[in-house]
C-alpha positions as CSV (number, residue, x, y, z in Angstrom):
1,X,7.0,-0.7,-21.3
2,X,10.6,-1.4,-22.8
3,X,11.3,-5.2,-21.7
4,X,14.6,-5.5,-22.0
5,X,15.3,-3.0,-18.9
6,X,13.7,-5.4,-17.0
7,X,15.3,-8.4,-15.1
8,X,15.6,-11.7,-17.0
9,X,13.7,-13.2,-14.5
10,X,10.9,-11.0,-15.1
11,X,10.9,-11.4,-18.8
12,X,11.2,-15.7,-18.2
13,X,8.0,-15.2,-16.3
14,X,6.0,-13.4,-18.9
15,X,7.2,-15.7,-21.5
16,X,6.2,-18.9,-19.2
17,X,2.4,-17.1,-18.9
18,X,2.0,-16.3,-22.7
19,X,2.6,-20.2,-23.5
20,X,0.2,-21.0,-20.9
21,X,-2.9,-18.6,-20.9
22,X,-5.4,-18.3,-23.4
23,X,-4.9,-15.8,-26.3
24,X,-5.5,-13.1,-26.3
25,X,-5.2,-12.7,-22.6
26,X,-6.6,-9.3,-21.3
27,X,-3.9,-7.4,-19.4
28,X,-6.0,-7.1,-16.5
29,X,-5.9,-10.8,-15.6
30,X,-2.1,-11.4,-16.3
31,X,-1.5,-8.4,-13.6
32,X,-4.4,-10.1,-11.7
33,X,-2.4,-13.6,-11.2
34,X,0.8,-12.0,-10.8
35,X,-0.7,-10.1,-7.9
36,X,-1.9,-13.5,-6.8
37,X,1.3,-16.0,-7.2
38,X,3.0,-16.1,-3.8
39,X,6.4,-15.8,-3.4
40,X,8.7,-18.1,-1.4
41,X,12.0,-16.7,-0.2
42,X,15.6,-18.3,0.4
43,X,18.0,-16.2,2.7
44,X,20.2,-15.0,-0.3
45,X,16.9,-13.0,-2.1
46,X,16.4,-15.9,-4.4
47,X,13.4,-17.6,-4.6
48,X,10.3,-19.7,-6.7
49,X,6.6,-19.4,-6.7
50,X,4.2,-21.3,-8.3
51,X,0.5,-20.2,-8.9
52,X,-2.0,-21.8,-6.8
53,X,-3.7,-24.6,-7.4
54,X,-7.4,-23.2,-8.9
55,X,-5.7,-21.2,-11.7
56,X,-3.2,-23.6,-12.2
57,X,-6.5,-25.6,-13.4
58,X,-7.6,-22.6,-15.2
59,X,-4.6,-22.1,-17.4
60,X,-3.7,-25.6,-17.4
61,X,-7.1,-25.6,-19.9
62,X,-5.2,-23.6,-22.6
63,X,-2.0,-26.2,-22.6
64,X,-1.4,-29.7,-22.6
65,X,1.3,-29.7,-20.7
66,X,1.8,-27.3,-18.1
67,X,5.9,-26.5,-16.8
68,X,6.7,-25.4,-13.2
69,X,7.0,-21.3,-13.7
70,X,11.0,-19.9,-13.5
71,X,12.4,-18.6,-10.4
72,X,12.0,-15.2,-9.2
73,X,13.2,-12.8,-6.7
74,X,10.1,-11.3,-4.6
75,X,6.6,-10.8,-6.1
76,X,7.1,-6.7,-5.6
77,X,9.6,-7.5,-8.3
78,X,6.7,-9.1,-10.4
79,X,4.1,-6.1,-9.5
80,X,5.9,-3.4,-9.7
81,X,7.4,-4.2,-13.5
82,X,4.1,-5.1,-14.6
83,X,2.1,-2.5,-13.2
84,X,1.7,0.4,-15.6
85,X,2.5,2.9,-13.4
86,X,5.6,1.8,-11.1
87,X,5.4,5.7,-9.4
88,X,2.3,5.9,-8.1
89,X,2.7,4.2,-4.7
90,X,-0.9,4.2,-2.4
91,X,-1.8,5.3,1.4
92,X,-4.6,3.5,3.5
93,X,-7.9,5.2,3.8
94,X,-7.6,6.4,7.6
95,X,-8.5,3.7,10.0
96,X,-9.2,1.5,7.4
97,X,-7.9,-0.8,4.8
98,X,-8.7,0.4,2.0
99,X,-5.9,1.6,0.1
100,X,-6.0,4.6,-2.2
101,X,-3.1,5.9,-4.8
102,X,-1.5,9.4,-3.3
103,X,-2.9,11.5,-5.8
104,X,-6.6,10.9,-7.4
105,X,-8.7,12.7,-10.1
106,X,-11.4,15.0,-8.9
107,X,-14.7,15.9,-11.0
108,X,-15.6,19.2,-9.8
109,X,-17.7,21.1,-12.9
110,X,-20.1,23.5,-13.1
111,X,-23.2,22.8,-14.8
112,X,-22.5,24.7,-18.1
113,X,-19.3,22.9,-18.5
114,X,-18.9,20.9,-21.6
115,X,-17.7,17.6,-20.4
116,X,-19.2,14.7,-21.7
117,X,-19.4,11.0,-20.8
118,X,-16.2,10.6,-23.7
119,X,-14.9,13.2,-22.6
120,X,-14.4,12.0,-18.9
121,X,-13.7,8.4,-20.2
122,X,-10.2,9.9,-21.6
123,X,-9.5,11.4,-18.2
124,X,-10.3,8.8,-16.1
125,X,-8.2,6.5,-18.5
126,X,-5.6,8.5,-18.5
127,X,-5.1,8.6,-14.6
128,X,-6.4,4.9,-14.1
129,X,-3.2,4.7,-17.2
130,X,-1.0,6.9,-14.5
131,X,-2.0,4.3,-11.3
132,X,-4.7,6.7,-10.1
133,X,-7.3,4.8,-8.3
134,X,-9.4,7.1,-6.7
135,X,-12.0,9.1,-8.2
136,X,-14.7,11.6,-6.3
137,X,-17.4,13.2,-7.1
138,X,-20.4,14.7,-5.3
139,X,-24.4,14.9,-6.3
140,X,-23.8,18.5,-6.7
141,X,-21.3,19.1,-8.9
142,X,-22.8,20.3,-12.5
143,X,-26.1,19.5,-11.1
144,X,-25.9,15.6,-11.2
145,X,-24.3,16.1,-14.6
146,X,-20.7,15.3,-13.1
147,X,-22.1,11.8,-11.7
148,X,-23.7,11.2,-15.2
149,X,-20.8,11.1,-16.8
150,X,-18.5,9.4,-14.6
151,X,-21.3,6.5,-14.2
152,X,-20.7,6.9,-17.7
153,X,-17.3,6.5,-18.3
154,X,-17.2,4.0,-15.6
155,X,-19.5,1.4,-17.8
156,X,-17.7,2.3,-21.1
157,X,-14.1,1.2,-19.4
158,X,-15.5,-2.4,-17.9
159,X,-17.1,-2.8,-21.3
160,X,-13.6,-2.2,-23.0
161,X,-11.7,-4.5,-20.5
162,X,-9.4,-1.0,-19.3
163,X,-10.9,-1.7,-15.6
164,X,-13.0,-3.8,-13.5
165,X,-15.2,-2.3,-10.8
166,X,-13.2,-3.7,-8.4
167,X,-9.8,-1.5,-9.4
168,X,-11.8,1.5,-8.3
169,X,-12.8,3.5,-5.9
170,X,-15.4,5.7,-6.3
171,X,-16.5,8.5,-4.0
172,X,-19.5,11.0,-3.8
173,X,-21.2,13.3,-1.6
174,X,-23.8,14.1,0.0
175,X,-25.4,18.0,1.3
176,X,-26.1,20.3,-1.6
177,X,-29.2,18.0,-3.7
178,X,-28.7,18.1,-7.1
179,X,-31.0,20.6,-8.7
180,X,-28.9,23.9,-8.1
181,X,-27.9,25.2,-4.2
182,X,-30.8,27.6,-4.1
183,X,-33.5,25.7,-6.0
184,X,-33.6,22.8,-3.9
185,X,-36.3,21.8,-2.0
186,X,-35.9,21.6,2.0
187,X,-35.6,18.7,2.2
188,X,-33.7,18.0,-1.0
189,X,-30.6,19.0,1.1
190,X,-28.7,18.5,4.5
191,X,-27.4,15.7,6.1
192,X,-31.1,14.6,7.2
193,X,-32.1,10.9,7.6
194,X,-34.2,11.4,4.4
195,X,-31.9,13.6,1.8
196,X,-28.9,11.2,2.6
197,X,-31.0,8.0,2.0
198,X,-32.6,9.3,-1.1
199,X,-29.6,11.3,-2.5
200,X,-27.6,8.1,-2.0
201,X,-30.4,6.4,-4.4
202,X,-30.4,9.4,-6.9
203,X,-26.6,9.3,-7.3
204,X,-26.2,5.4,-7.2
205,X,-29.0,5.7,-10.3
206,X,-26.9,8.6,-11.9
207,X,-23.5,6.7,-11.7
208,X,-25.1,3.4,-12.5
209,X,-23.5,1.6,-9.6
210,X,-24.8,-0.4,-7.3
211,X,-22.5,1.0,-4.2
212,X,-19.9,3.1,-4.0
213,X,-16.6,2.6,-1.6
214,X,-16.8,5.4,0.4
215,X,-19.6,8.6,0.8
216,X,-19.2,11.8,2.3
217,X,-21.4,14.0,3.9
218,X,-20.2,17.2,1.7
219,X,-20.8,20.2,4.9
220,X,-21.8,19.9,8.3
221,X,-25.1,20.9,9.7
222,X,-26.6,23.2,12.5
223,X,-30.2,22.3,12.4
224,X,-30.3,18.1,12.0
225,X,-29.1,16.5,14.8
226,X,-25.6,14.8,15.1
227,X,-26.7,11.2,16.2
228,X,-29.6,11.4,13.1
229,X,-26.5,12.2,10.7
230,X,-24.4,8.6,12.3
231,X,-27.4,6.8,12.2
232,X,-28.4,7.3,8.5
233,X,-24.7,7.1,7.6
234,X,-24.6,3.6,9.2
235,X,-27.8,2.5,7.2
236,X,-26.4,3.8,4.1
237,X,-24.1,1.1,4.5
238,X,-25.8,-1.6,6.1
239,X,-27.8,-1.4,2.6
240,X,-24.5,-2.1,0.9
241,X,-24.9,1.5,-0.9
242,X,-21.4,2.6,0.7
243,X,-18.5,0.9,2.4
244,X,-17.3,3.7,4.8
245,X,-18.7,7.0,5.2
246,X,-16.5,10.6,5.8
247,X,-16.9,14.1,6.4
248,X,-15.9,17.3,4.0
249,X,-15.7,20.7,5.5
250,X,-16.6,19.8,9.0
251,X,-15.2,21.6,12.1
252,X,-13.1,19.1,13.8
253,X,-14.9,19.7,16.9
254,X,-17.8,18.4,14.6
255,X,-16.0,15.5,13.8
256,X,-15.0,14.2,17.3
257,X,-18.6,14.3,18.3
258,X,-19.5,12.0,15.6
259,X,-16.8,9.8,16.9
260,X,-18.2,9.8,20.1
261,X,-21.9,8.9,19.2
262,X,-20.6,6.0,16.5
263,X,-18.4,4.8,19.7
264,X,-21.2,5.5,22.0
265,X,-23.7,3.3,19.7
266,X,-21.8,0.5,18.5
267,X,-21.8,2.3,14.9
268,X,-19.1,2.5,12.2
269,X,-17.2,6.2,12.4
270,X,-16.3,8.5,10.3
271,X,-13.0,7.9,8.5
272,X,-11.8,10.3,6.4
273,X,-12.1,14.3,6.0
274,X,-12.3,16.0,3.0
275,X,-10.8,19.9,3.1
276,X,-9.6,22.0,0.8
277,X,-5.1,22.1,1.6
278,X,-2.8,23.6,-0.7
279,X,0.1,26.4,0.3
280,X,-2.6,29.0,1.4
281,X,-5.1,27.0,3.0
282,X,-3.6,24.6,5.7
283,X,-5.5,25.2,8.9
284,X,-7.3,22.2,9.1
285,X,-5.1,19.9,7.7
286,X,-2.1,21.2,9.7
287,X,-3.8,22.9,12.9
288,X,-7.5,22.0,13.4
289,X,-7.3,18.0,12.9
290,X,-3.7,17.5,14.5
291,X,-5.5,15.5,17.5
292,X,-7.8,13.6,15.2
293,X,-4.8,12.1,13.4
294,X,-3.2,10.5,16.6
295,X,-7.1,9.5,18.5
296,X,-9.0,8.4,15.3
297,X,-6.3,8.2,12.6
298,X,-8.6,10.2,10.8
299,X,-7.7,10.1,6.7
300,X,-7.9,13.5,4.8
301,X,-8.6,13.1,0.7
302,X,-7.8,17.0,-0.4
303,X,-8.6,19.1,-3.0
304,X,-8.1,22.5,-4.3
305,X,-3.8,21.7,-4.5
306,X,-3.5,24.7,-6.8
307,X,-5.8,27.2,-4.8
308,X,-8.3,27.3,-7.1
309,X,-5.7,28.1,-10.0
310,X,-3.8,30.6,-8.2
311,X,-1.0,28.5,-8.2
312,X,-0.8,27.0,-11.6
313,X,1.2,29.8,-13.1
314,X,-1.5,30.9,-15.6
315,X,-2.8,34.4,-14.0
316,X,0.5,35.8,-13.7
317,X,0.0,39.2,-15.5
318,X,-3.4,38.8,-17.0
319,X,-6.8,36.3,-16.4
320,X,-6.6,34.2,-19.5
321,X,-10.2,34.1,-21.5
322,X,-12.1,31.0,-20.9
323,X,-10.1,30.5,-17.4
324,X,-12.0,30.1,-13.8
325,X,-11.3,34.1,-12.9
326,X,-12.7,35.2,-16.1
327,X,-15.7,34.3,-14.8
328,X,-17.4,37.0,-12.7
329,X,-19.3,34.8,-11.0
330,X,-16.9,32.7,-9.8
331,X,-14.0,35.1,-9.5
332,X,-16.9,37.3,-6.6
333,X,-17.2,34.2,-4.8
334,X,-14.0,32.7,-4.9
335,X,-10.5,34.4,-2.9
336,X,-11.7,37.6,-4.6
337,X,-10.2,39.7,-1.8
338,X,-7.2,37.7,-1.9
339,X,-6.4,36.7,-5.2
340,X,-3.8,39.7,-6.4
341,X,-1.7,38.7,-3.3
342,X,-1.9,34.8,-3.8
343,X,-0.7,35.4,-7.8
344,X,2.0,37.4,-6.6
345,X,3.0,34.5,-4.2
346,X,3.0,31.9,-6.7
347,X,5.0,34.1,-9.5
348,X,8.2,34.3,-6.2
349,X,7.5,30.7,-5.8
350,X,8.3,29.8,-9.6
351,X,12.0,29.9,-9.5
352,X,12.0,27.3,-6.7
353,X,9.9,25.1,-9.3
354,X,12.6,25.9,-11.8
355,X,15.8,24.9,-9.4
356,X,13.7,21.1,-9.0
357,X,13.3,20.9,-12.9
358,X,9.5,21.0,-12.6
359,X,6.4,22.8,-12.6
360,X,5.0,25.2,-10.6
361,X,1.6,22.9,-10.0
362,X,3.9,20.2,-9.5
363,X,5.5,21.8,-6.9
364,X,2.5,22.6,-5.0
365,X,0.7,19.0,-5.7
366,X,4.3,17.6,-4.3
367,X,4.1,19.6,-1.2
368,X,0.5,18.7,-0.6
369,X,1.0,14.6,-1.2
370,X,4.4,15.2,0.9
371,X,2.0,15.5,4.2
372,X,2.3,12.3,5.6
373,X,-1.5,12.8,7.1
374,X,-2.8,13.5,4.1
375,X,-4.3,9.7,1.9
376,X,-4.9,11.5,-1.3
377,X,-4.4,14.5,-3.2
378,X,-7.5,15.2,-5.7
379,X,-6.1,16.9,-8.8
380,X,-8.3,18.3,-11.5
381,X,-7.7,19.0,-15.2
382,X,-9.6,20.3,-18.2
383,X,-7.6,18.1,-20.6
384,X,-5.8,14.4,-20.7
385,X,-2.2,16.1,-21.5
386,X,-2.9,18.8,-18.2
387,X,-3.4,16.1,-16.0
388,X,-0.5,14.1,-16.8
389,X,1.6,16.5,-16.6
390,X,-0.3,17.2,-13.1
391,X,0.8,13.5,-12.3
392,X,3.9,13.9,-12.6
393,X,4.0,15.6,-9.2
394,X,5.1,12.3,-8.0
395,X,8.5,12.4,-9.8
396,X,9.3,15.4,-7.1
397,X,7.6,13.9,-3.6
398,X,11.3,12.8,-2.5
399,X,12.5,16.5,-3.0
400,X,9.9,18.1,-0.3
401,X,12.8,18.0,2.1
402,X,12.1,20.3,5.6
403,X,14.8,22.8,3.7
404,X,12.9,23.2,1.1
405,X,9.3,23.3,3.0
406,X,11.2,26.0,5.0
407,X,11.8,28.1,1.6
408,X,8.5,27.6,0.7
409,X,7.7,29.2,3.9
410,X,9.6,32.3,3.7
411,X,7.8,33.4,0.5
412,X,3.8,32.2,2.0
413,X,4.1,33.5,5.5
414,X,1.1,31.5,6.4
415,X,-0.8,32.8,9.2
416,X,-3.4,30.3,10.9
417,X,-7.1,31.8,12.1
418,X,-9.6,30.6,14.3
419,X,-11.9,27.7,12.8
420,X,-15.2,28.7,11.3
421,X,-18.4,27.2,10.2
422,X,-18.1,26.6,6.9
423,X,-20.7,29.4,5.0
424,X,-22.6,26.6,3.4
425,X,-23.8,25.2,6.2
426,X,-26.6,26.8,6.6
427,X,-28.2,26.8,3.5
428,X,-31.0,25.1,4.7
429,X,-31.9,28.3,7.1
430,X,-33.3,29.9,4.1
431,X,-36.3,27.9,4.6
432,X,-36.9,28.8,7.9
């Protein structure tokens, strides 16, 4: 950060802390006692603030004498000029508060991905770097592999002083098991008593934590019973093994039941949805959970912003080698019907992109964090320099005005449909 674009009362105050505070002085803890010094304010904006009275001891160690700080504005002054991301503002988790930055880092791989726990240490620095806070995962993804290395990278950042455990917020979930969807015991999946109790342990083991803030159970379930799923939900974080627990591809019809039996019990509810929302997929986010917002101010952390690529730009023309759709596998299962027709959108919606001076997956991330409903937008990346550039998404939130939503309309011509049971659900029913 250049100092000299920042306010001389600013500067005064970082001078005043390096004459006081050890050396060297990790940058954690200077941000960590500016976020702590309260600010008193005079009717004309002015104002002094003095740190209190146990780390006034605890500097006062490093100096024999100890001045009264310099006067400063407002302690937002002080945060946001020392924060290394000033754009990144955060939304609270739902009915809760926990508060989570508006766009997060998701670590969807498959198994035969070559990520590493290095490798996901650069990403996660570079978004912690960018004021990303939240980071999900789920014991699925690359088989447990995915929790491996962000356990990793997790342990390798407190060692080097980038983070503490308590500047993140980690997420997982909780359905699939983690030995591949069809090799799975029966009981090494679901949203049972016994798979979320003993996948919990697995992916606290994998991640090397001892909790993690929030857990999700990843699909809903036909066959276990609702109140069985609140219940072991509730234990999960009686045990300290979770904070809050959320839902991810449940039928809102779903969700308002488990509302009901957590109210119905005395137990903690559900806080927070996780759905796929991006310009083609929108009815959950936009029609399904439009009650849930206003009865249970429900939080939605979303993923897929780009459509599964289809709106990053890259297929226009041709599947590039080594991309998602290259990949027979993946391009059968995945919008295969539809993905022509969503390549064609996204090449009419690239002019748009070009009139706002930005990308066309920074348009769509924009549009996405732009839905006031919506607590976090999960963004993914293969490389550090993709997912800042992802980031900068944020430098276009203010320009999602209703005329340009309305543009953006005229070129999707979205179409909602009746809500479905999510086809994973009843994985389980192979066993029967």
């Amino acid at each position: 950060m250049d100092h000299t674009s920042c306010p001389q009362e600013i500067n005064d105050i970082r001078v005043w802390l390096g004459r006081v505070l050890p050396a060297p002085t990790p940058k954690q803890e200077l941000l960590r006692l500016l976020e702590l010094w309260p600010c008193i304010n005079s009717d004309d904006g002015e104002g002094s603030g003095f740190l209190p009275v146990d780390l006034i001891l605890k500097v006062s160690l490093a100096s024999s004498t100890l001045q009264p700080p310099p006067p400063f504005k407002t302690l937002l002054d002080i945060v946001r000029m020392s924060s290394p991301s000033s754009k990144m503002t955060h939304r609270f988790l739902g009915d809760s508060g926990l508060l989570v930055s508006k766009l997060s880092l998701g670590s969807w791989m498959f198994e035969d991905d070559k990520y590493t726990v290095d490798a996901w240490y650069e990403m996660m620095k570079t978004a912690f770097k960018h004021g990303v806070n939240f980071f999900d995962n789920a014991e699925s993804y690359g088989n447990g592999l995915a929790e491996v290395n962000m356990g990793g990278a997790i342990q390798k950042g407190i060692a080097d002083g980038v983070w503490t455990r308590e500047d993140l917020v980690i997420t997982t979930k909780m359905f699939l098991g983690s030995k591949g969807y069809l090799v799975s015991g029966p009981n090494e999946q679901g949203v049972g008593r016994k798979h979320l109790v003993e996948g919990t342990r697995a992916s606290l083991r994998r991640m090397q934590l001892d909790y993690v803030d929030v857990i999700f159970c990843h699909r809903p379930e036909p066959y276990t019973p609702l109140e069985e799923t609140v219940r072991a939900m509730n234990y999960v974080i009686e045990q300290g093994w979770a904070f809050y627990w959320g839902t991810s591809q449940w039928l809102a019809s779903d969700i308002r039941e488990a509302c009901e039996i957590a109210d119905r019990l005395g137990l903690i509810r559900p806080i927070v949805e996780q759905p796929q929302y991006n310009l083609f997929e929108r009815n959950k986010v936009e029609y399904e959970f439009v009650d849930l917002y206003d009865k249970y101010k429900l939080g939605l952390t979303t993923w897929a912003p780009l459509a599964y690529g289809t709106l990053s730009g890259k297929y226009s023309g041709h599947v590039p080698e080594g991309s998602r759709f290259s990949n027979q596998a993946f391009a059968a299962r995945q919008l295969a019907p539809s993905f022509s027709e969503r390549v064609e959108i996204a090449d009419k919606l690239k002019p748009i992109a070009e009139q706002l001076g930005c990308s066309l997956p920074q348009l769509a991330t924009a549009w996405c964090a732009s839905n006031e409903n919506v607590s976090t937008v999960m963004v993914g990346a293969s490389r550090p320099e993709q997912l800042e550039e992802n980031l900068k998404a944020l430098d276009f939130l203010d320009k999602m005005t209703p005329e340009l939503k309305a543009k953006i309309d005229a070129i999707v011509h979205f179409v909602p449909t009746v809500p479905e049971l999510d086809v994973l659900a009843k994985i389980r029913g192979r066993h029967l």
